[in-house]
DSSP file (Angstrom, degrees, kcal/mol; ACC not computed):
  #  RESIDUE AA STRUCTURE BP1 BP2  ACC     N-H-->O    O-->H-N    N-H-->O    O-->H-N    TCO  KAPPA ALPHA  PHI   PSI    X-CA   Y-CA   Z-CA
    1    1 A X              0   0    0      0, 0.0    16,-0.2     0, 0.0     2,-0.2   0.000 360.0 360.0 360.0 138.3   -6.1   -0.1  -65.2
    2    2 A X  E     -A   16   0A   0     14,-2.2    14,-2.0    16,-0.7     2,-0.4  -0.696 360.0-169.0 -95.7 156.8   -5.5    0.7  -69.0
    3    3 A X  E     -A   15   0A   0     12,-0.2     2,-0.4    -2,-0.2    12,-0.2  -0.981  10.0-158.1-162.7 112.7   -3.9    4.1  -69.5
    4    4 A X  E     -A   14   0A   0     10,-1.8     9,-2.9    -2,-0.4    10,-0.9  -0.914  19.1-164.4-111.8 134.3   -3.6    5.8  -73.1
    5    5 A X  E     -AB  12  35A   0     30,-0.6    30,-2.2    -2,-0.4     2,-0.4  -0.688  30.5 -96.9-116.6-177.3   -0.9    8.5  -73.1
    6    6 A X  E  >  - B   0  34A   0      5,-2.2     4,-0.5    -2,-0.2    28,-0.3  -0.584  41.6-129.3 -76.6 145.0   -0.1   11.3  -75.6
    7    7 A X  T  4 S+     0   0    0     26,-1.8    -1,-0.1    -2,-0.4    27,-0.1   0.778  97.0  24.3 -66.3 -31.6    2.6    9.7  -77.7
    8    8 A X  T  4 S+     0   0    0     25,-0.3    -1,-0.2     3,-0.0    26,-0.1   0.523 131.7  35.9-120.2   3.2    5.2   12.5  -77.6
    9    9 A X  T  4 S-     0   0    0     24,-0.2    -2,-0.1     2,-0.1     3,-0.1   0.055  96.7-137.1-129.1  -2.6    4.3   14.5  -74.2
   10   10 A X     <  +     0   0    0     -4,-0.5    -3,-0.1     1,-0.1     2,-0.1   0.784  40.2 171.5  27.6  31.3    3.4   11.2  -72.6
   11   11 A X        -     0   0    0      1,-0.1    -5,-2.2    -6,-0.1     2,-0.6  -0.409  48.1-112.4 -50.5 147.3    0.5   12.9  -71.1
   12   12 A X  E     +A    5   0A   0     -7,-0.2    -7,-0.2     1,-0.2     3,-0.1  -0.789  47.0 167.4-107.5 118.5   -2.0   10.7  -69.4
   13   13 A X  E     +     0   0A   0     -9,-2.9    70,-2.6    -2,-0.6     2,-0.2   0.945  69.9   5.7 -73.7 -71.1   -5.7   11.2  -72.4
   14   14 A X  E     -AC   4  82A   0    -10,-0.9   -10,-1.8    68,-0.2     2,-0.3  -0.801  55.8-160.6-137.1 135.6   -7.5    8.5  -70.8
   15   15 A X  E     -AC   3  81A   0     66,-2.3    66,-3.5    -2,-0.2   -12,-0.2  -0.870  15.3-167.6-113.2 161.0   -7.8    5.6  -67.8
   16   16 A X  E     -A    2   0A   0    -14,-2.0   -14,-2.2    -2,-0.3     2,-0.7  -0.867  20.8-133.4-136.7 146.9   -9.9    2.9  -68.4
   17   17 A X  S    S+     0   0    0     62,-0.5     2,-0.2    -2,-0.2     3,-0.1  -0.901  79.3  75.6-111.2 110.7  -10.7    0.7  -65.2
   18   18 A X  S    S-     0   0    0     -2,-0.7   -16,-0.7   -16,-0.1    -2,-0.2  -0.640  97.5 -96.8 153.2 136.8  -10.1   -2.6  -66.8
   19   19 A X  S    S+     0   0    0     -2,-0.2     2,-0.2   -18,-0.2    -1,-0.1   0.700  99.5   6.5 -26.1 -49.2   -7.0   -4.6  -67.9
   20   20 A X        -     0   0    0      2,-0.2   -18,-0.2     1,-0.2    21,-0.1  -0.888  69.2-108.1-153.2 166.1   -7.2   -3.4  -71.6
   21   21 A X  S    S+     0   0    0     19,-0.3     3,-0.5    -2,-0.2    20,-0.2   0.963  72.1 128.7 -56.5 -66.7   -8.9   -1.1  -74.3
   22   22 A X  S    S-     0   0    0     18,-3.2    21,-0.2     1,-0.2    -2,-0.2   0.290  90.4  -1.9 -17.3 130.9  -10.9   -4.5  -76.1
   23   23 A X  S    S+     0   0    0     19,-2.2     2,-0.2     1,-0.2    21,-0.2   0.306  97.8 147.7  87.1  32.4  -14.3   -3.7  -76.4
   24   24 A X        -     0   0    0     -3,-0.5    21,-3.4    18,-0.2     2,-0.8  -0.459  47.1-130.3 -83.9 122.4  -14.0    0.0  -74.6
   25   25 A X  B     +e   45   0B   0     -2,-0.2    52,-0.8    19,-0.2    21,-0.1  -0.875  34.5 170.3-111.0 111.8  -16.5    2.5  -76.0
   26   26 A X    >   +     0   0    0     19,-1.6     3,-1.3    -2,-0.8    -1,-0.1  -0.237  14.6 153.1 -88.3  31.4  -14.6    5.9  -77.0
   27   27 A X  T 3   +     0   0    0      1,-0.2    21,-0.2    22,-0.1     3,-0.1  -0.304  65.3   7.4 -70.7 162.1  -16.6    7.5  -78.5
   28   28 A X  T 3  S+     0   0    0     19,-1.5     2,-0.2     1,-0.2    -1,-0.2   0.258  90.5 152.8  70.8 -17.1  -16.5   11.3  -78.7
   29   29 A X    <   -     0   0    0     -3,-1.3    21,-2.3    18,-0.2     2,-0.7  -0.316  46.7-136.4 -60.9 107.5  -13.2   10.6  -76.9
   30   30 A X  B     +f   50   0C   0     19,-0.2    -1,-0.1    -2,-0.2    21,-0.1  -0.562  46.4 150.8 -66.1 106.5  -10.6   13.7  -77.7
   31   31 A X    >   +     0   0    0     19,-0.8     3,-0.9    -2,-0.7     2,-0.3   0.054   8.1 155.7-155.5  60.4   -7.7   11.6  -78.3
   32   32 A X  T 3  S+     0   0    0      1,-0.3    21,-0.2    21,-0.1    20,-0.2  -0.452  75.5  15.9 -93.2 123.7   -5.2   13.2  -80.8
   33   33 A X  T 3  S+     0   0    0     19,-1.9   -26,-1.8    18,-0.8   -25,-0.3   0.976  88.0 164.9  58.5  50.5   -1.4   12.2  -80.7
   34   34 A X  E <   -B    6   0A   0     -3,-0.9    21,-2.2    17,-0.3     2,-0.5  -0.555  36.1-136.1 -78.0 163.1   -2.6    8.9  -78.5
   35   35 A X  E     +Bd   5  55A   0    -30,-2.2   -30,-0.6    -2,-0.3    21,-0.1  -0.942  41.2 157.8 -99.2  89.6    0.2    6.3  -78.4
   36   36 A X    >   +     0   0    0     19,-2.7     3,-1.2    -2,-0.5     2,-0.3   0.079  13.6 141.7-127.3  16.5   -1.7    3.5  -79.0
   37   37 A X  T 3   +     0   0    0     18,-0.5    21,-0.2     1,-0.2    19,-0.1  -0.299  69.8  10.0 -54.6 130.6    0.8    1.1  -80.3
   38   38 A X  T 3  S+     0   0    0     19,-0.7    -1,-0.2    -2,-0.3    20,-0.1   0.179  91.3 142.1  96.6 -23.9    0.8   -2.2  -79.5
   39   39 A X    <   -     0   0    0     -3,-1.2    21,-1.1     1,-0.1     2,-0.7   0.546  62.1-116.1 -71.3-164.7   -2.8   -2.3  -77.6
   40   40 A X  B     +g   60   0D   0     19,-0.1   -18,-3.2     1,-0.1   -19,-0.3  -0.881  47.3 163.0-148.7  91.7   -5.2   -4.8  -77.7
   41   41 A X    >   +     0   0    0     19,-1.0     3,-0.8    -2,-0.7     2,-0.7  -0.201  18.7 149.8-105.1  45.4   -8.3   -2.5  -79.6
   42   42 A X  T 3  S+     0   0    0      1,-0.2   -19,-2.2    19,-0.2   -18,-0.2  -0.661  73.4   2.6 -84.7 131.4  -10.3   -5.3  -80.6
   43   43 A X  T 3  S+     0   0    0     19,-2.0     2,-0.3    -2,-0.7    21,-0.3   0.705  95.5 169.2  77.7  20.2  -14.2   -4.7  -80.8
   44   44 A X    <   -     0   0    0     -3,-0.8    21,-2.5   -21,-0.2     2,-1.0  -0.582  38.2-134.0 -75.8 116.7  -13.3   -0.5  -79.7
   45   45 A X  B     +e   25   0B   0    -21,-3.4   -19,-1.6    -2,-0.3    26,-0.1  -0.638  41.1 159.7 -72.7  95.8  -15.9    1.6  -80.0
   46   46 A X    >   +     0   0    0     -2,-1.0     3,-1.7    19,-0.4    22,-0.3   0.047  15.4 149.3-119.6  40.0  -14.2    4.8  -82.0
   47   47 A X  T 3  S-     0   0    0      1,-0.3   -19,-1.5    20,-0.2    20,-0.2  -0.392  78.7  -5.5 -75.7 126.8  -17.3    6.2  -83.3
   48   48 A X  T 3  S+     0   0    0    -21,-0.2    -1,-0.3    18,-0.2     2,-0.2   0.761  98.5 151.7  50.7  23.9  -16.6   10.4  -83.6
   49   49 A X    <   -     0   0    0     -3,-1.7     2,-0.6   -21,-0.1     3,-0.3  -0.575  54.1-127.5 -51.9 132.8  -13.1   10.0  -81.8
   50   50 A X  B     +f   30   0C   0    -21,-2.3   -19,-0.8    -2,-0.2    -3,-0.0  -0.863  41.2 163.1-101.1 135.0  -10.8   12.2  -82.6
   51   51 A X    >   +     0   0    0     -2,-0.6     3,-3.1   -21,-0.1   -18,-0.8   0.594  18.5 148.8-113.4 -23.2   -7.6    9.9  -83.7
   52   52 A X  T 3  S+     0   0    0      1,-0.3   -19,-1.9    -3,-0.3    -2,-0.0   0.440  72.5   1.1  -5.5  92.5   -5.8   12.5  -85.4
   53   53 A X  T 3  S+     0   0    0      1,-0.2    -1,-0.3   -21,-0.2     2,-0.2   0.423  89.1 147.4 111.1 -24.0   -2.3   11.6  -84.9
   54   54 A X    <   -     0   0    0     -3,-3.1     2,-0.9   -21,-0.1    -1,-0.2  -0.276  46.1-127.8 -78.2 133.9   -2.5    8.8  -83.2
   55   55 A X  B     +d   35   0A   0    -21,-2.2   -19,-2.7    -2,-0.2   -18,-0.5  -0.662  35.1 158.2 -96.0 111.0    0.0    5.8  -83.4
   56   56 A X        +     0   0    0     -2,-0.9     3,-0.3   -21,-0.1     2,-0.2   0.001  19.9 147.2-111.6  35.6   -1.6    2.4  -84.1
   57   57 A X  S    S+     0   0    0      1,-0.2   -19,-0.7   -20,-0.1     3,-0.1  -0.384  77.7   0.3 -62.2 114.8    1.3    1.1  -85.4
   58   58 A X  S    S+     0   0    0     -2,-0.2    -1,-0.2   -21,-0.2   -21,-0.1   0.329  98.3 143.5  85.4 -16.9    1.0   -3.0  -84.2
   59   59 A X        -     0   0    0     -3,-0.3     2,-1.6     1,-0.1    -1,-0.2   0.008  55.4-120.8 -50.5 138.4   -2.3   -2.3  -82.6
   60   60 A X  B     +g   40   0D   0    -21,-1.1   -19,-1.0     1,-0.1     2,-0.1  -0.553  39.1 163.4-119.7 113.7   -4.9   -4.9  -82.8
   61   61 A X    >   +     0   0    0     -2,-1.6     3,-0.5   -21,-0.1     2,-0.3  -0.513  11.7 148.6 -88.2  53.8   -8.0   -3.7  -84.5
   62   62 A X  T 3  S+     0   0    0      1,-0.2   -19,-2.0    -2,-0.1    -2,-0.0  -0.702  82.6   0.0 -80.8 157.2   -9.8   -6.5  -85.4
   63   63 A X  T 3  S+     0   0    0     -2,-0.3     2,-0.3   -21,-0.2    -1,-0.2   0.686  94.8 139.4   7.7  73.8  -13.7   -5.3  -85.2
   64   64 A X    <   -     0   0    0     -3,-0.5     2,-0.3   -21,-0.3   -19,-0.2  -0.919  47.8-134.5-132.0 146.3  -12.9   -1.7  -84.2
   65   65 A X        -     0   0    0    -21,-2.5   -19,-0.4    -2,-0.3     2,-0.1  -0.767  21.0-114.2 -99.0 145.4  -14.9    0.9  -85.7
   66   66 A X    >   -     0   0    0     -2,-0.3     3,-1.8     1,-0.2   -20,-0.2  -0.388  37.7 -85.6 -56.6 153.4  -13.4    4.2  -87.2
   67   67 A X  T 3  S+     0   0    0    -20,-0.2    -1,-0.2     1,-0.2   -20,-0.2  -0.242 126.8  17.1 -47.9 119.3  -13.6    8.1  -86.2
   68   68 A X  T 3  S+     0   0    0    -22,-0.3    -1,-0.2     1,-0.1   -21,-0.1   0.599 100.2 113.9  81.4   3.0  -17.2    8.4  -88.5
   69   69 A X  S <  S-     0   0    0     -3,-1.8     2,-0.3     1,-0.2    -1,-0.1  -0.064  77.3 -77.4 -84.8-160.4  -18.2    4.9  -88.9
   70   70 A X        -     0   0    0      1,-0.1     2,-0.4   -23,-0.1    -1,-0.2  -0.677  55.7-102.9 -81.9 146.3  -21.5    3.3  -87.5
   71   71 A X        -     0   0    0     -2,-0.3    -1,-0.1     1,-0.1   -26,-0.1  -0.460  32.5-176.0 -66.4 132.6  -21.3    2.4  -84.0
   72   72 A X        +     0   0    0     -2,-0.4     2,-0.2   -28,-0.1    -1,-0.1   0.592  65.0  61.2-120.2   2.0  -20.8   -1.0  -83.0
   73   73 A X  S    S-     0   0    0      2,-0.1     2,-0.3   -49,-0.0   -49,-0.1  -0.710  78.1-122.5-100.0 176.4  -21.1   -0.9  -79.2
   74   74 A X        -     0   0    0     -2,-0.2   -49,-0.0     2,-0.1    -2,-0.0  -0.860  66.1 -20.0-106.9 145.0  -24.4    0.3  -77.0
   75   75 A X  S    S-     0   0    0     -2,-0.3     2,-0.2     2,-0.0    -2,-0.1   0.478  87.2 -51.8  75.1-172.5  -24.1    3.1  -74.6
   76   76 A X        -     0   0    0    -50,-0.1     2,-0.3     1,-0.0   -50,-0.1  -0.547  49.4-122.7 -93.0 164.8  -21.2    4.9  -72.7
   77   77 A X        -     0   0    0    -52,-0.8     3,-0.3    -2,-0.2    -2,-0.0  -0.805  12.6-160.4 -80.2 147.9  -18.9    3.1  -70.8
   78   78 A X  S    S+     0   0    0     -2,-0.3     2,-0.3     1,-0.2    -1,-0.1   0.436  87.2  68.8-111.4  10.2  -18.8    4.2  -67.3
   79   79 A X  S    S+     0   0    0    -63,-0.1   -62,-0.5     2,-0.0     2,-0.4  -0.306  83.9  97.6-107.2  50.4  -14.9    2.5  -66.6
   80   80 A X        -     0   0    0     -2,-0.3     2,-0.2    -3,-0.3   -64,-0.2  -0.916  54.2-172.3-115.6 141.5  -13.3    5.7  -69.3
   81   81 A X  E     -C   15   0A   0    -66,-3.5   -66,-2.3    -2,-0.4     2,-0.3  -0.803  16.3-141.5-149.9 111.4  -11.9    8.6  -67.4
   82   82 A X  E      C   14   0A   0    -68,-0.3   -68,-0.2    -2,-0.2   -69,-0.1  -0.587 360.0 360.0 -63.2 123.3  -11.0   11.5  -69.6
   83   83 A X              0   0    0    -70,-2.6   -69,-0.1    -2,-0.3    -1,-0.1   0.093 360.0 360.0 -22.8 360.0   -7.6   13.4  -68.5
């Protein structure tokens, strides 16, 4: 299970039931001050996310969409569970 925490409260945001973030659609996903350094966000759906804050320092975003871009995945994921 992948687990995104708040970066300075280490609060638990998100589970995803799955190894890693790659190819995870979060959209709409409240997720302001995530810690998401290091993470393997290739092909992450972040369409209307809120990232505010959020540390992607070392992250890999290769095909990952921004808070306000077009969506590049279909449909919700059902393996996210919002905190």
């Amino acid at each position: 299970m992948a687990v995104i925490k708040h970066k300075d409260s280490g609060e638990v945001l998100l589970r995803v039931d799955g190894p890693s973030l790659a190819g995870e659609n979060l959209e709409n996903h409240r997720l302001s001050g995530a810690d998401l350094s290091g993470k393997d966000l290739k092909n992450v759906d972040f369409h209307n996310a809120d990232l505010t804050g959020a540390d992607l320092s070392g992250a890999n975003l290769r095909g990952a969409n921004r808070p306000g871009t077009r969506q590049l995945a279909s449909g919700k994921s059902d393996r996210c569970h919002a905190e």
